[in-house]
Backbone as a chain_set.jsonl record, in Angstrom:
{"seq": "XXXXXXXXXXXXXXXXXXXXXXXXXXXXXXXXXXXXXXXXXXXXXXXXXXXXXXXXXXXXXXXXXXXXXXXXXXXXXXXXXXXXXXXXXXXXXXXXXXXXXXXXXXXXXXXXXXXXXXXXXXXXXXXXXXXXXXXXXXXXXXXXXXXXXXXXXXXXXXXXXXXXXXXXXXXXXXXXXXXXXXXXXXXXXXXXXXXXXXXXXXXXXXXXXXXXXXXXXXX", "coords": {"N": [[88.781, 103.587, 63.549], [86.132, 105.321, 63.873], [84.248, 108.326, 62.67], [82.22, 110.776, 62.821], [81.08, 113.795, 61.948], [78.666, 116.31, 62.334], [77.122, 114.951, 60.882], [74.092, 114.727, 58.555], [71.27, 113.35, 57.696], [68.85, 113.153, 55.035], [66.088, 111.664, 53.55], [64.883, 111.602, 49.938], [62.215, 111.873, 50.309], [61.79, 113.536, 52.025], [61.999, 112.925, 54.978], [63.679, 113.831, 57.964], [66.034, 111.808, 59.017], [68.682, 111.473, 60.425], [70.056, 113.824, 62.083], [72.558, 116.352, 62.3], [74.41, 114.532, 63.69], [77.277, 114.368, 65.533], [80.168, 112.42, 66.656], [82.779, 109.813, 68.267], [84.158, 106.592, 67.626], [86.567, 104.872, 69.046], [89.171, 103.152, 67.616], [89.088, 99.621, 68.572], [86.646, 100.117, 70.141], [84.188, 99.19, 71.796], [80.633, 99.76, 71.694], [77.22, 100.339, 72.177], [74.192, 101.107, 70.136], [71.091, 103.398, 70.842], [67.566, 103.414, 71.053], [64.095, 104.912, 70.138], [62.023, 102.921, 67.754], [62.615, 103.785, 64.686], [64.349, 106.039, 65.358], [66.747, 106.632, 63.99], [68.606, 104.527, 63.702], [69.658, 102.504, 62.156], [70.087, 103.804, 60.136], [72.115, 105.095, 60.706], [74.237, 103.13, 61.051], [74.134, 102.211, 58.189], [75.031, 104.572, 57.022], [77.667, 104.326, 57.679], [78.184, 102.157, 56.51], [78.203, 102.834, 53.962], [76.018, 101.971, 52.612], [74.015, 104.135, 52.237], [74.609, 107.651, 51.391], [75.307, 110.615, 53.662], [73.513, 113.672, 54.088], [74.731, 115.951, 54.515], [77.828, 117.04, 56.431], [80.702, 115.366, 57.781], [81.936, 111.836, 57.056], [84.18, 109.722, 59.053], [86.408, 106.683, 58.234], [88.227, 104.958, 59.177], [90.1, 107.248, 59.012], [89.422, 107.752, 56.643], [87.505, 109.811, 53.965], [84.643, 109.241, 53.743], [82.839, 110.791, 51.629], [84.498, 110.616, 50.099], [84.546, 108.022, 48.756], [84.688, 106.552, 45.551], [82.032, 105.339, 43.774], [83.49, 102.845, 42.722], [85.305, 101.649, 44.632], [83.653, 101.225, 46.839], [82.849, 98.536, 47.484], [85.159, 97.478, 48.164], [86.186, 98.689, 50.777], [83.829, 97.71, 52.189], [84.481, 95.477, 52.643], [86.867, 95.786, 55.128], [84.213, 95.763, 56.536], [82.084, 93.954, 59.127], [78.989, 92.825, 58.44], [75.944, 92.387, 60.259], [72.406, 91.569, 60.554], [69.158, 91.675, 62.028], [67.832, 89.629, 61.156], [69.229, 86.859, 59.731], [69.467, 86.358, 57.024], [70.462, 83.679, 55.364], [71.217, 81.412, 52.927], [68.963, 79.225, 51.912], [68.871, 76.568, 50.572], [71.702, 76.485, 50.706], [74.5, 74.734, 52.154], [75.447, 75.124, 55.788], [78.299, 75.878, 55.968], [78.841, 76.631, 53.179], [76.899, 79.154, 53.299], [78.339, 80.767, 55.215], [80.478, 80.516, 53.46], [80.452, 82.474, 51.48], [81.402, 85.722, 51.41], [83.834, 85.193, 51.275], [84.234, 83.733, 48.621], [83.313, 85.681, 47.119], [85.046, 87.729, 47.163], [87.019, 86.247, 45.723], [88.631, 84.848, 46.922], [90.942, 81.563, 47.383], [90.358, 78.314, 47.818], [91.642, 76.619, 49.398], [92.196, 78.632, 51.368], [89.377, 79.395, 51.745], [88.384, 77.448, 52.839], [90.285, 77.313, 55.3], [89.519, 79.428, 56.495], [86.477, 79.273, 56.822], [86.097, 77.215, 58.845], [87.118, 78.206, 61.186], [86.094, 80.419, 61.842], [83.51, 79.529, 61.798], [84.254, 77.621, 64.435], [84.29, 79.589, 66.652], [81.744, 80.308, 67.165], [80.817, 78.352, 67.939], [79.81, 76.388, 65.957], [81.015, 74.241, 64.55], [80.77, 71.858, 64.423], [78.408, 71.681, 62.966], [78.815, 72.411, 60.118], [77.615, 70.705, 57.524], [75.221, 70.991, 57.636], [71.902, 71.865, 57.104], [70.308, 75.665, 56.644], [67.404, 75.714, 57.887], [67.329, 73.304, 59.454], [68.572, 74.194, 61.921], [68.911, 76.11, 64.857], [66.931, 79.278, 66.041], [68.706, 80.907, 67.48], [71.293, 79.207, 66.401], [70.884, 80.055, 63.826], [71.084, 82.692, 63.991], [74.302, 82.912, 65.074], [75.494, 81.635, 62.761], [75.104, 83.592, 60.832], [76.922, 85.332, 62.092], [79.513, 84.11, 61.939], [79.024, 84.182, 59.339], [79.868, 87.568, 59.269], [82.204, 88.262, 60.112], [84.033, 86.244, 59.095], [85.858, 87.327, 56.84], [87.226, 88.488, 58.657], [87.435, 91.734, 59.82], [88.011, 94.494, 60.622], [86.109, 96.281, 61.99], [82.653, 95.599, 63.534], [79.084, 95.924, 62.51], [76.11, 95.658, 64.176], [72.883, 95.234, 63.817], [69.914, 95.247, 65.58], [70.447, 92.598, 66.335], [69.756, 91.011, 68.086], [67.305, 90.827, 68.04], [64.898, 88.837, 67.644], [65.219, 87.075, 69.274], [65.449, 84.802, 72.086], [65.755, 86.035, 76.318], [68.389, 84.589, 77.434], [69.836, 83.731, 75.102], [69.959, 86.37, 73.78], [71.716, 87.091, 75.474], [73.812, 85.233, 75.08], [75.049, 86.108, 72.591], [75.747, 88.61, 72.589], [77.647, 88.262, 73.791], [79.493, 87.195, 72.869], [80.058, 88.805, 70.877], [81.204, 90.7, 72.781], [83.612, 88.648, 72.83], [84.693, 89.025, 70.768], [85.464, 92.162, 70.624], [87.301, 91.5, 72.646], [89.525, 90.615, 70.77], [90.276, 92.919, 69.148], [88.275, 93.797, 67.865], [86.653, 96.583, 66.479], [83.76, 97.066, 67.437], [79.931, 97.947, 67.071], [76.71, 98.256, 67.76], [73.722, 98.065, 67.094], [70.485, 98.104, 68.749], [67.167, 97.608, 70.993], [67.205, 96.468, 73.06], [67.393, 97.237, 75.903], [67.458, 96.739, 79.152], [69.034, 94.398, 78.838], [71.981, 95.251, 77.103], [72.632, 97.245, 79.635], [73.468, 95.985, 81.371], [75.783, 96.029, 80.98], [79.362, 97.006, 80.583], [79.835, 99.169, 78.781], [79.911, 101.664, 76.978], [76.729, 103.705, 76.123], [75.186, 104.816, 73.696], [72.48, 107.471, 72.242], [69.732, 107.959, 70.521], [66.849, 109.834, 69.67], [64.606, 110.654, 67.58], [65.896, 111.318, 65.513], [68.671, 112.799, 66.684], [71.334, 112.466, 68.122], [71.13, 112.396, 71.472], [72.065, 111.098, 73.833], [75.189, 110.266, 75.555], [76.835, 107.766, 77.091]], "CA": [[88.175, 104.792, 64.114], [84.98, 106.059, 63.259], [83.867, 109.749, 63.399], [80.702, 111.73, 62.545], [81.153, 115.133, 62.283], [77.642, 117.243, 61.909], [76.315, 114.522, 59.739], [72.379, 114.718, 58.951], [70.761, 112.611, 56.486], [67.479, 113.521, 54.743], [65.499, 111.01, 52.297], [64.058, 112.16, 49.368], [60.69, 112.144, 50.854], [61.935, 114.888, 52.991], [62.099, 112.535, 56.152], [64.973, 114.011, 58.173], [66.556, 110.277, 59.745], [69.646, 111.798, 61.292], [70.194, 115.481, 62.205], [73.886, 117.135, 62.989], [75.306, 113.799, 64.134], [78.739, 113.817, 65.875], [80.261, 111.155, 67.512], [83.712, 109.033, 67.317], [84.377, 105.45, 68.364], [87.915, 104.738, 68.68], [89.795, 102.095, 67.427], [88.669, 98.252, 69.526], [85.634, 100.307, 71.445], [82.263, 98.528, 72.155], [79.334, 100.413, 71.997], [75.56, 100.302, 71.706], [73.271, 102.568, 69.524], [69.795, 102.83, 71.127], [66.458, 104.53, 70.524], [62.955, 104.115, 69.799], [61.871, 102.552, 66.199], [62.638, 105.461, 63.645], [65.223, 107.05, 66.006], [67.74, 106.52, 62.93], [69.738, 103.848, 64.367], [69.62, 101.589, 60.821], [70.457, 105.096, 59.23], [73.543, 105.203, 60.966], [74.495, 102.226, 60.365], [74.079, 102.202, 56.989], [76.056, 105.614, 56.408], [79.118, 103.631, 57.836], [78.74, 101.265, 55.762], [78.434, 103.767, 52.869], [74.613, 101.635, 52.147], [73.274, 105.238, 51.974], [75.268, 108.858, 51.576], [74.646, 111.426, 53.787], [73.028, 114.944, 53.09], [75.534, 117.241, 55.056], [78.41, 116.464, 57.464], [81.739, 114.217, 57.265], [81.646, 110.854, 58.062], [85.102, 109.589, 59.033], [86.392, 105.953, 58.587], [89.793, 104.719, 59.61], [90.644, 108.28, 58.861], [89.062, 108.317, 55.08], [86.122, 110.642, 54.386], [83.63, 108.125, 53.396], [82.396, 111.267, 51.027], [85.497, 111.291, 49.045], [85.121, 107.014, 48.428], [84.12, 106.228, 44.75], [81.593, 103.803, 44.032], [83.588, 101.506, 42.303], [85.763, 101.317, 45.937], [82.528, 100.852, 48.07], [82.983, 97.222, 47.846], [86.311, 97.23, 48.797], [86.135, 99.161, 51.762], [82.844, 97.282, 52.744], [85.601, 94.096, 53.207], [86.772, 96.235, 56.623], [83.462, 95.803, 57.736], [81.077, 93.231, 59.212], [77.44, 93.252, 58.783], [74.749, 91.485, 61.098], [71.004, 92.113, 61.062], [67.937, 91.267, 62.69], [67.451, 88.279, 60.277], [70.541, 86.538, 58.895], [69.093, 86.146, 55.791], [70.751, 82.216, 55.088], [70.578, 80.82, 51.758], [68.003, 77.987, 52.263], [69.726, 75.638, 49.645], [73.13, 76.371, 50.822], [74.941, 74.166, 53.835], [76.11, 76.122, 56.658], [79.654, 76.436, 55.535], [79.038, 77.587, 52.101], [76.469, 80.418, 54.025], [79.67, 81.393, 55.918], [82.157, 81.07, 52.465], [79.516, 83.323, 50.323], [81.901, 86.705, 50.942], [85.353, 85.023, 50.833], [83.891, 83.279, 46.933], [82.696, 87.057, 46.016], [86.236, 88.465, 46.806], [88.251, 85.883, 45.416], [89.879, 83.677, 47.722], [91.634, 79.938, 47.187], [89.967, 77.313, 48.472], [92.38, 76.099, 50.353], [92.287, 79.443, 52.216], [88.144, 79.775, 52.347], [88.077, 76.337, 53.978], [89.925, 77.262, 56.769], [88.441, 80.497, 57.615], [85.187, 79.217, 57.246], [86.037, 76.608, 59.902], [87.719, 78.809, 62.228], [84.759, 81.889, 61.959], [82.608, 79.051, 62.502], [84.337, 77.213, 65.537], [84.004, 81.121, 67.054], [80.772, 80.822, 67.218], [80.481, 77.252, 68.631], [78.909, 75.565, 64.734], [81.671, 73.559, 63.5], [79.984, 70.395, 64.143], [77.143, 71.769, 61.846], [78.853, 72.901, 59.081], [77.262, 70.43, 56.682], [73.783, 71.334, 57.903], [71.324, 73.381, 56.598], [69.556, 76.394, 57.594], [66.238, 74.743, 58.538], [67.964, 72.51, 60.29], [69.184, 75.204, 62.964], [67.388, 77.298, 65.886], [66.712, 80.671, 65.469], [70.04, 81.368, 68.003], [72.2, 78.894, 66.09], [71.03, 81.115, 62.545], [71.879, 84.24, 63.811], [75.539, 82.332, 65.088], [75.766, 81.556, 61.017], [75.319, 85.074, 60.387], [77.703, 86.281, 62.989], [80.239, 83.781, 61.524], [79.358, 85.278, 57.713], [79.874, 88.603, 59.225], [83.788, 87.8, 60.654], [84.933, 85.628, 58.097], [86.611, 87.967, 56.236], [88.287, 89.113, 59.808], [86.524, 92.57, 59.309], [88.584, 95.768, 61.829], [84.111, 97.218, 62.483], [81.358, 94.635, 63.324], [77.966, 96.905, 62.885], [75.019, 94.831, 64.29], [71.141, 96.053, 63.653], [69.105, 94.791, 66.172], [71.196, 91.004, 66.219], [69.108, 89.537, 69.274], [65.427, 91.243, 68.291], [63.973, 87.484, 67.321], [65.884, 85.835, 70.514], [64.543, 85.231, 73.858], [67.285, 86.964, 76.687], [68.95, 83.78, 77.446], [70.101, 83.855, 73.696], [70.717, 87.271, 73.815], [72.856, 87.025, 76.218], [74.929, 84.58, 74.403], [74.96, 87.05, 71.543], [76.224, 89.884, 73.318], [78.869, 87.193, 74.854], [80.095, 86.573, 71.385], [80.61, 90.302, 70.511], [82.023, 90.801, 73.84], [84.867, 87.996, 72.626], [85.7, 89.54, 69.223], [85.954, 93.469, 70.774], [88.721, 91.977, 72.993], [90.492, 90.778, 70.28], [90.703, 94.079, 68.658], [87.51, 94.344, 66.776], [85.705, 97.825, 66.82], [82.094, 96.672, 67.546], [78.668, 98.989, 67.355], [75.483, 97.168, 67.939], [71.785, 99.081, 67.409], [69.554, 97.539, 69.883], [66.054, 98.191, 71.884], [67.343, 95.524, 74.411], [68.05, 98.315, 77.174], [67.928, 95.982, 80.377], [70.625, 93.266, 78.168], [72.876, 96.763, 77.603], [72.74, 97.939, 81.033], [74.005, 94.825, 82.705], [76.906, 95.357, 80.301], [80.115, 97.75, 80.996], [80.17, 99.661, 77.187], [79.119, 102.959, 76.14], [75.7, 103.518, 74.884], [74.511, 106.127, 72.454], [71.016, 107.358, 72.47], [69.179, 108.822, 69.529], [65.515, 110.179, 69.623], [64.086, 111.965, 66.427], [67.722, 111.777, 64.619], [68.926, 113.649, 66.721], [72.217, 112.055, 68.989], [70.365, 112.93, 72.934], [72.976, 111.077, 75.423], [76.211, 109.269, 75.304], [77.359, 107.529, 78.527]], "C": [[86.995, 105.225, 63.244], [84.497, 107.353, 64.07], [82.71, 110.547, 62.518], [81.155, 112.947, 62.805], [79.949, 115.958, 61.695], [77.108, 116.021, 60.759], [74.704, 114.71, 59.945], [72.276, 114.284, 57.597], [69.015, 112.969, 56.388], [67.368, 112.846, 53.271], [64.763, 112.163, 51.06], [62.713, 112.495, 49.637], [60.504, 113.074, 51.681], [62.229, 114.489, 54.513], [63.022, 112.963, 56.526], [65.535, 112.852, 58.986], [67.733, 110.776, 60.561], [69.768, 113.353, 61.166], [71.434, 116.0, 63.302], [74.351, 116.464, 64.002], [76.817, 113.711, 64.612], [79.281, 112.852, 66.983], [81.723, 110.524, 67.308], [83.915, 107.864, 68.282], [85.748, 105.048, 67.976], [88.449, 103.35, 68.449], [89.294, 101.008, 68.741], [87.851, 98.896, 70.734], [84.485, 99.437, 70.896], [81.565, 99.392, 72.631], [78.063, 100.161, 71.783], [75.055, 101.764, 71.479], [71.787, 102.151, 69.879], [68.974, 103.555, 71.036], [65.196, 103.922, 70.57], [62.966, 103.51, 68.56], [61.37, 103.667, 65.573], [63.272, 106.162, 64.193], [65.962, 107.551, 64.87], [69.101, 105.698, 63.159], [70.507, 102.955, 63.258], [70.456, 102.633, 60.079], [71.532, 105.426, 59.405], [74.258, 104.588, 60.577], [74.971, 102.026, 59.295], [74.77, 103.385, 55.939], [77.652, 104.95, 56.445], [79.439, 102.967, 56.929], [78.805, 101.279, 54.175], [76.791, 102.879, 51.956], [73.928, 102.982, 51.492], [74.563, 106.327, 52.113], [74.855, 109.736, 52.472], [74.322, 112.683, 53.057], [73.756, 115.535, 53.837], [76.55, 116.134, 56.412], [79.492, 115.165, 56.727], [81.319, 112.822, 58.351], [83.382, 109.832, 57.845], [85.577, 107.837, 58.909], [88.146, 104.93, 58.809], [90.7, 106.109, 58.9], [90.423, 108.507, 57.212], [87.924, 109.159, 55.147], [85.194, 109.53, 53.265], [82.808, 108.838, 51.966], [83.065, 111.366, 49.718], [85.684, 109.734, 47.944], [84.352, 107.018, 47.277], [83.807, 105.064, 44.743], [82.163, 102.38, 43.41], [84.583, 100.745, 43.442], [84.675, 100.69, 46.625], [82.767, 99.397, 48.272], [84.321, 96.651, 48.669], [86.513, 97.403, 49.722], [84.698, 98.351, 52.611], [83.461, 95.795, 53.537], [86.08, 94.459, 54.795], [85.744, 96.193, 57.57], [82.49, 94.403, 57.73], [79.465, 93.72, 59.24], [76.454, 92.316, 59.154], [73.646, 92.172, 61.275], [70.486, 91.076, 61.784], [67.667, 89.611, 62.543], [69.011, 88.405, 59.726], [70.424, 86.394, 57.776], [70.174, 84.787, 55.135], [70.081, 82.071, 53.724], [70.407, 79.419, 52.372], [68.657, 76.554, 51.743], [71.126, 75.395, 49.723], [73.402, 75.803, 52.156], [75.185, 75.594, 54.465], [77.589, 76.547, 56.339], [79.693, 77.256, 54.208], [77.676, 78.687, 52.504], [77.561, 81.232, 54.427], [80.422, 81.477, 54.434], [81.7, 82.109, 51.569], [81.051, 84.738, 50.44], [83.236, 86.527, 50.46], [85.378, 84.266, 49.282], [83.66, 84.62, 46.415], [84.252, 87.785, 45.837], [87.371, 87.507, 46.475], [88.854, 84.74, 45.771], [90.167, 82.44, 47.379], [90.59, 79.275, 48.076], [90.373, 76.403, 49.408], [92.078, 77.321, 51.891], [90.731, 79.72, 52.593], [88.084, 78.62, 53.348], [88.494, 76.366, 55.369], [89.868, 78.642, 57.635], [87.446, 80.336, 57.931], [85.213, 78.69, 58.522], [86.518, 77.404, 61.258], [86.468, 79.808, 62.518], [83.437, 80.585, 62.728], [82.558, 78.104, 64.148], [84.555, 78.584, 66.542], [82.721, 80.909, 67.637], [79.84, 79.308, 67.727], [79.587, 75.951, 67.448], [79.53, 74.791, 64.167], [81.711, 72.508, 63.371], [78.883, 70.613, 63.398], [77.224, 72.195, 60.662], [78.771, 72.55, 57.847], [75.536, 70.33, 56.828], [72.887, 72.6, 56.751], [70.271, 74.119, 57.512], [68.298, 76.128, 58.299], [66.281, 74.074, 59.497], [68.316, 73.244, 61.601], [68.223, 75.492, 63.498], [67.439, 78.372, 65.555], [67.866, 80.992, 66.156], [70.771, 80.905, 66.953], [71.961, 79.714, 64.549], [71.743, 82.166, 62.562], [73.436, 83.842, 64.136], [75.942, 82.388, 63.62], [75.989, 83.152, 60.5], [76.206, 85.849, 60.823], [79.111, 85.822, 61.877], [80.501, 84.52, 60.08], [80.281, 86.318, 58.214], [81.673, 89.008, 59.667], [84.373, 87.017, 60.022], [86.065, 86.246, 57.421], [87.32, 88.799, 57.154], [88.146, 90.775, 59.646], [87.539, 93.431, 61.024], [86.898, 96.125, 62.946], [83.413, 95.796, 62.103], [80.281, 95.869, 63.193], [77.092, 95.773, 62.938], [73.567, 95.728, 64.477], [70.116, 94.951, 64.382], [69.444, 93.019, 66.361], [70.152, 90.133, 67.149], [67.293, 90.12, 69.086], [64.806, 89.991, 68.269], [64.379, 86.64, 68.14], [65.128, 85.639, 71.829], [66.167, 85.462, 74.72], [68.41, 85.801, 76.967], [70.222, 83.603, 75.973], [70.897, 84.71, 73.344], [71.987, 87.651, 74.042], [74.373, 86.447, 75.474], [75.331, 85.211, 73.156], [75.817, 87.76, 71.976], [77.524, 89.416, 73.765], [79.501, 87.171, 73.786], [80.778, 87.907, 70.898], [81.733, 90.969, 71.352], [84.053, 90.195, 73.658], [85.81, 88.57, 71.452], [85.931, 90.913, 69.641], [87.434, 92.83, 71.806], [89.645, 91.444, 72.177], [90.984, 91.987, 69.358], [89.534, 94.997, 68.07], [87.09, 95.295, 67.326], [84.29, 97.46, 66.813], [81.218, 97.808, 67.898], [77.62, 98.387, 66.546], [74.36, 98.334, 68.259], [71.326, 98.167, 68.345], [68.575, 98.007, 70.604], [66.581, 97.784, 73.015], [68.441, 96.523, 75.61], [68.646, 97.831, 78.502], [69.249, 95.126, 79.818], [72.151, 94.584, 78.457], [73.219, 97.043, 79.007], [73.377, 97.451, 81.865], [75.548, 95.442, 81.703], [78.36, 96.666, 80.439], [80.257, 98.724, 79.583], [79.279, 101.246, 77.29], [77.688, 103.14, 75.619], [75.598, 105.007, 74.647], [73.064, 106.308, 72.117], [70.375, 107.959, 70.984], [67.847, 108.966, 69.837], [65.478, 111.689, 68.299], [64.943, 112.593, 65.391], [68.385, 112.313, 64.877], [70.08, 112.797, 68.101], [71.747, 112.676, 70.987], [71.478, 112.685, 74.164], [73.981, 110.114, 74.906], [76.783, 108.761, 76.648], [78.29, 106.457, 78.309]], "O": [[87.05, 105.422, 62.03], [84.359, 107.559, 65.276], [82.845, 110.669, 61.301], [81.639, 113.185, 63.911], [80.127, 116.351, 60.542], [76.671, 116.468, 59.699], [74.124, 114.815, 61.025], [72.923, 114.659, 56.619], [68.195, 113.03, 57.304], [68.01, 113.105, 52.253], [64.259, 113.259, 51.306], [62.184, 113.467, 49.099], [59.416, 113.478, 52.09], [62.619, 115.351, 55.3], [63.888, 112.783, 55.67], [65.368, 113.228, 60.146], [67.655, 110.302, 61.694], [69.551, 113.949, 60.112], [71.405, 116.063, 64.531], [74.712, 117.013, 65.043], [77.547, 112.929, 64.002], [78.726, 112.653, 68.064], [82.087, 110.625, 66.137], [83.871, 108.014, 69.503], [86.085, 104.897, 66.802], [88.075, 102.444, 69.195], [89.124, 101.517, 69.849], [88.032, 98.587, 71.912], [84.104, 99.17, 69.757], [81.688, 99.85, 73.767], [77.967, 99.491, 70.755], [75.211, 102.86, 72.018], [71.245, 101.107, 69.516], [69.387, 104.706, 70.894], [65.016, 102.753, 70.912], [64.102, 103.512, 68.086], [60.324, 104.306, 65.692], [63.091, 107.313, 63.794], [65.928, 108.761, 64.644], [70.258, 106.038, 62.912], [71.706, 102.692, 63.355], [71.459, 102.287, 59.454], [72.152, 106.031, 58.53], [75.084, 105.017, 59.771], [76.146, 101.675, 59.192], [74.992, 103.326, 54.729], [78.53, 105.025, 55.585], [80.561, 102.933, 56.423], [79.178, 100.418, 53.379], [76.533, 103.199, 50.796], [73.373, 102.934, 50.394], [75.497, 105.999, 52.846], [73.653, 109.897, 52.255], [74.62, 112.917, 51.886], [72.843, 116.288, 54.179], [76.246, 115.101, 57.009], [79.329, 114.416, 55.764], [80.83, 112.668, 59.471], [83.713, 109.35, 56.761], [84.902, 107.329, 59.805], [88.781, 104.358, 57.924], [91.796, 105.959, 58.36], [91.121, 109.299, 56.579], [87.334, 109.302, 56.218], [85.399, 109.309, 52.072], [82.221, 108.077, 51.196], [82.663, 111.863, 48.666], [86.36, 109.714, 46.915], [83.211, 107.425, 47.494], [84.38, 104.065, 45.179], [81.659, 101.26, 43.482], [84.752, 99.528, 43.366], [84.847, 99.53, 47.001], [82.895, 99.078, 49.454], [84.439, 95.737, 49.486], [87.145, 96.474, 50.224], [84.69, 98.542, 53.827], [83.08, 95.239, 54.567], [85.797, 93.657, 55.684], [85.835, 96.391, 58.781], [82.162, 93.832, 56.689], [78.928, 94.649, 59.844], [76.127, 91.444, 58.35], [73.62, 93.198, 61.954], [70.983, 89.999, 62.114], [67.417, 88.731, 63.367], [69.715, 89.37, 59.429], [71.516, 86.244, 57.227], [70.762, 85.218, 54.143], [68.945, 82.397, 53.382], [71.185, 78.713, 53.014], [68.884, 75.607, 52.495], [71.742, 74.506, 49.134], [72.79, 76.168, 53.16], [75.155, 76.719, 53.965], [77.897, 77.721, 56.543], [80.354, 78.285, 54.064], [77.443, 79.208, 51.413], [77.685, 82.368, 53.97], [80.991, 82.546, 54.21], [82.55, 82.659, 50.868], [81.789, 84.69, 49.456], [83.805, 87.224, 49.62], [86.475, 84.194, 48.728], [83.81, 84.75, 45.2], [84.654, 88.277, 44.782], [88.522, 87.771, 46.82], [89.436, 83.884, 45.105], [89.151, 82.062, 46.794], [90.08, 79.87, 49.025], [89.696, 75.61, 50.064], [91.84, 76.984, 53.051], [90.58, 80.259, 53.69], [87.777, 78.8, 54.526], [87.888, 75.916, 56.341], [90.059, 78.891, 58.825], [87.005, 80.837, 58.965], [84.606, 79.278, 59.416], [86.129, 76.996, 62.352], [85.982, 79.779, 63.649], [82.754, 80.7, 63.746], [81.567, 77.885, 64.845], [85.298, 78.228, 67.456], [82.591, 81.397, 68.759], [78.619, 79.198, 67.845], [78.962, 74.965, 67.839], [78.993, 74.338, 63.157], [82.392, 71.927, 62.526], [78.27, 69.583, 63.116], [76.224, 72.426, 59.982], [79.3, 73.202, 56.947], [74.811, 69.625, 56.127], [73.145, 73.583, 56.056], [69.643, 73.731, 58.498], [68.298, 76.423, 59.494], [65.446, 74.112, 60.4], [68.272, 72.433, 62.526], [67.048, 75.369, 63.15], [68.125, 78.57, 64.552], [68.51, 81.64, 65.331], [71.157, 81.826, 66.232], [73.037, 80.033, 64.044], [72.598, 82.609, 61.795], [74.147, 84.505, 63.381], [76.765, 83.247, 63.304], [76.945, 83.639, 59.897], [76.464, 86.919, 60.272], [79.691, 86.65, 61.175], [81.49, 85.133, 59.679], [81.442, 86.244, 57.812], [82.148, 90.116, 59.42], [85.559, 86.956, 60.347], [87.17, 85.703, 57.438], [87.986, 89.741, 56.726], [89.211, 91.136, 59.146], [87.614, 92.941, 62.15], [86.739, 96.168, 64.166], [83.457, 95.117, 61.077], [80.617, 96.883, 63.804], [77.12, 94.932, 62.039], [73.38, 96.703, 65.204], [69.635, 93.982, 63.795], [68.475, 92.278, 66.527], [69.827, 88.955, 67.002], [66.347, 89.854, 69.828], [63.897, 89.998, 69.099], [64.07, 85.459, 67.984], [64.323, 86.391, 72.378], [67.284, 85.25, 74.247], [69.532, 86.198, 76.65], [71.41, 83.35, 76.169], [72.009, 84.545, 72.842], [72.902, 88.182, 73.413], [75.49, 86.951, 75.362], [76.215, 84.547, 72.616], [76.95, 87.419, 71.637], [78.413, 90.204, 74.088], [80.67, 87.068, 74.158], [81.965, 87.957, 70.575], [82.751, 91.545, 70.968], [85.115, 90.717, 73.997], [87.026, 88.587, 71.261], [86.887, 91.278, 68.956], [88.481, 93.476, 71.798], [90.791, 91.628, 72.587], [92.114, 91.929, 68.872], [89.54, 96.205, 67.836], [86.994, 95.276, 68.553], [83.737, 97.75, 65.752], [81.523, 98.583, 68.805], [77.527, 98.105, 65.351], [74.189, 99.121, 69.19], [72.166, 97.328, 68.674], [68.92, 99.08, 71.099], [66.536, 98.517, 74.003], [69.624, 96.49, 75.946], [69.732, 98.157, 78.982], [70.35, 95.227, 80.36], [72.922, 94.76, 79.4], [74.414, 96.986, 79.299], [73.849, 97.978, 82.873], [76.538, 94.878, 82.167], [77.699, 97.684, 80.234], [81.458, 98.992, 79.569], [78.153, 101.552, 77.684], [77.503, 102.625, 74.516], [75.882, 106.009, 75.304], [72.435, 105.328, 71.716], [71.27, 108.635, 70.476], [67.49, 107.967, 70.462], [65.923, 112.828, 68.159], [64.915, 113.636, 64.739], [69.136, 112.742, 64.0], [69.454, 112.543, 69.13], [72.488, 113.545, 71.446], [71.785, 113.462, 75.068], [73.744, 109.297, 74.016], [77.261, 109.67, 77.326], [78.922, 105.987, 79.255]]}, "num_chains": 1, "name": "protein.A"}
């Protein structure tokens, strides 16, 4: 569960990015966050995932106050969540499988046990004939796939995606959106930023509007 209550975030520069945010997505919903560029859709985002603090307002996350988590937790609690941008950001030098094992080597895990999540996160996502490839080697769909896989490896409750299909053509998209679609019905809580309004629209989910930081429509 995630819940916003009156949050508003303001940079030091005085920018106000979100203003008296409330909102809650319940346990295994699918939604989209949408806006123009600079609505504060990244900004949201990025409060969830405790990237940034806000300046006023609770921000709720499986019923913790995200205000109360110390930073030497943040990492721990960042394990509940997935994160997918725009760009997957792929290490160049690394195969595709050790791209995908990077978070389950930072927290720890056996090797017996990264090997076969990697393979499983990555037969998800349709790559597990490429998982001695490298990133170069891939299309710009099958990258962001790599990234999806990173982002579910660690079997994560919240996917948050920031703009996932901006560098795709809709064909792509589509298959994107198809992929997210598969992991909210197994339980996951998914919330995806996005411009792609017509992709959304075809799609049965919630969207969330922002203009000017300021939450405008929820349908």
């Amino acid at each position: 569960m995630i819940h916003f209550n009156q949050v508003s975030k303001r940079y030091p520069s005085g920018q106000e990015a979100l203003s008296q945010i409330s909102l809650r997505l319940d346990d295994g919903e699918m939604a989209f966050l949408t806006g123009h560029s600079g609505a504060g859709k990244t900004t949201l985002l990025k409060l969830i995932a405790l990237l940034e603090r806000p300046s006023a307002g609770d921000i709720l996350l499986n019923k913790q106050n995200l205000a109360r988590v110390k930073k030497h937790r943040i990492p721990y609690l960042r394990r509940q969540i997935g994160l997918i941008f725009q760009t997957p950001y792929l290490l160049s030098q690394q195969t595709i499988f050790e791209n995908v094992a990077v978070p389950l080597i930072i927290a720890g895990f056996r090797r017996t046990e990264i090997k076969s999540r990697v393979r499983a996160a990555l037969d998800k996502v349709g790559l597990l004939n490429k998982e001695k490839l490298f990133p170069e080697m891939l299309s710009s769909g099958e990258q962001q796939r790599v990234g999806i896989a990173r982002a579910i490896v660690n079997r994560p409750g919240i996917i948050l995606a920031d703009e996932p299909t901006g560098n795709l053509d809709p064909e792509l998209s589509k298959e994107i959106m198809q992929l997210f679609e598969q992991f909210n019905q197994l339980g996951t809580t998914i919330l995806v930023a996005t411009h792609n309004i017509d992709l959304i629209k075809q799609m049965p989910y919630r969207i969330l509007t922002l203009s000017e930081g300021r939450l405008i429509n929820d349908d």
